[in-house]
N, C-alpha and C positions, 0 to 999 in steps of 0.2 A: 338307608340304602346299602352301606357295606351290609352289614347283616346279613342282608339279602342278599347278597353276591358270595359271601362265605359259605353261606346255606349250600344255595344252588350248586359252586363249586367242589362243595364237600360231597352231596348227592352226586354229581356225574360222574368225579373223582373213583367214588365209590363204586360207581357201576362200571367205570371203564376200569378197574382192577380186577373187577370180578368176571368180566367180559374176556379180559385179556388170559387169566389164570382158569379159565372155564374147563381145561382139558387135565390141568396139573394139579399134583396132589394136595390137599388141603394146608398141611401143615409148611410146603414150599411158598406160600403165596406172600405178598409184602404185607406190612400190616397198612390197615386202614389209614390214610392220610388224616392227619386232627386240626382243630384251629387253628393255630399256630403254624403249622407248618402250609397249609392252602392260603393264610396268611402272606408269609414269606414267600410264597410262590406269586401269590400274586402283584406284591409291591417289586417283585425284581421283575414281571412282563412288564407293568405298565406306571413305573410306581405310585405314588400317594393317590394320585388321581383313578389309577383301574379301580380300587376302589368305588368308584361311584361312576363306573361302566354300565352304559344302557339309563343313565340320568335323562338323559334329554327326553326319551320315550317315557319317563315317567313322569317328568312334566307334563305332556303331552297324554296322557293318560288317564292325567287327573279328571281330565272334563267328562269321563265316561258316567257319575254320578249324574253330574246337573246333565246333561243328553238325557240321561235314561228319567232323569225327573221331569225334562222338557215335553219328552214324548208321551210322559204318564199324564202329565196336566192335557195334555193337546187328545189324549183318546179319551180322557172324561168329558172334553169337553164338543165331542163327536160326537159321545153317547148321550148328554143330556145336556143344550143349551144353556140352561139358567142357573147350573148348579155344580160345583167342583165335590160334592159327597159322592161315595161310593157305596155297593154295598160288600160285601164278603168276597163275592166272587168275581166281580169286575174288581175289584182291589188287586186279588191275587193274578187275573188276568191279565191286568193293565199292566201291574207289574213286570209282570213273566215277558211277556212282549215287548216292553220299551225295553227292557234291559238286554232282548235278545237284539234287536234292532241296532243301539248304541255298542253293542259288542261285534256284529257286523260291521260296522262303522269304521270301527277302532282295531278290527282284530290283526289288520297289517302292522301296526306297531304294535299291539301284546305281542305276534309273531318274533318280531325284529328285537325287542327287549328281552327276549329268552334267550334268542341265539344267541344277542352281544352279549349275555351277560355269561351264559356258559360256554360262550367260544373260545378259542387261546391264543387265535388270531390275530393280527393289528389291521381293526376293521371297523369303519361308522354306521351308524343309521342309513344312511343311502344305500352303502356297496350292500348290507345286509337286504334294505329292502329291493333292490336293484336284481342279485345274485336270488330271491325269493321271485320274482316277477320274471326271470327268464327261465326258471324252472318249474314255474308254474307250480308253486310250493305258498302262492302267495294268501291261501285261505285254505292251508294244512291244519288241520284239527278242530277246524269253527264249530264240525258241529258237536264236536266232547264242550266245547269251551261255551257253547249255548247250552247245553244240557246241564253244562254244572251251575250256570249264572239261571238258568230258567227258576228251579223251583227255590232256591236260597231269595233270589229276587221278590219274587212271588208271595214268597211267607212273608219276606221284610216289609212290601208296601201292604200285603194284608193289617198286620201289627201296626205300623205307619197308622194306618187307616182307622183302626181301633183305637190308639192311645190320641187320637187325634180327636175322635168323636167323644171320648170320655172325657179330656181336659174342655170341651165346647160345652159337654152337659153340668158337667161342675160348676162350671163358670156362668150357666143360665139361671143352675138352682140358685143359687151364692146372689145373684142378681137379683133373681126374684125374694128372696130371703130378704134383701136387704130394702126391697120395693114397698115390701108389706110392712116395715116396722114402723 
């Protein structure tokens, strides 16, 4: 999680130097902020603990897997009563779907865990999702945030779907091999 907060800080950092210097000449501009010092900036806002700013939404984030694996078992099992296989295309379907569904779901705190985490504010998950909900900012970018989880989703439970079938047919020859001896 710091990691993650040094990253994000270092990119915005970045962008608001370059934001700011947009009109002045190249060589006037400050240098790029580095670990170390987005580091230090951060342990003197919030200390030891900003570090692990926007923690609770990533707890809370975790479940976006089993959701999106919930929802892939629950449309195989729409599509064919007796049987949890797939084939190619409903893999890659079901996939792409649940994962956009549990991303809907979820996407008030993916929101909320961006802001807090490249905010500079002293501000929680609430006021964040609170201040997103009165500006009506509260499902800002869902649908970039569906389109990037669609097809990554999509190929995973595809692959899912294939190493799944192949360890089932190994397992039958290896059976049957050992049936006939």
């Amino acid at each position: 999680m710091p990691l993650n907060l040094i990253t994000l800080r270092l990119q915005t950092e970045k962008q608001e130097a370059a934001d700011d210097d947009e009109d002045e000449i190249l060589d006037s501009r400050p240098p790029a902020p580095d670990v170390l010092s987005v580091m230090k900036l951060i342990y003197s806002e919030r200390g030891l603990l900003g570090f692990w700013r926007g923690f609770e939404t990533t707890i809370l984030l975790s479940l976006n897997p089993s959701i999106t694996l919930a929802f892939f078992q629950f449309l195989l099992r729409l599509k064919r009563s007796n049987s949890l296989k797939s084939s190619a295309k409903e893999a890659f379907v079901g996939g792409a779907i649940s994962n956009s569904i549990a991303i809907a779901l979820l996407y008030p705190l993916i929101l909320a865990k961006t802001r807090l985490q490249a905010g500079n504010r002293q501000s929680n998950l609430v006021t964040v999702l609170d201040q997103a909900s009165r500006s009506r900012t509260l499902y800002q970018g869902l649908d970039m945030q569906i389109a990037k989880g669609f097809l990554s989703q999509g190929v995973t439970f595809f692959i899912k779907e294939r190493i799944e079938q192949a360890v089932v047919n190994m397992y039958l020859r290896r059976r049957s091999r050992m049936a006939s001896r």
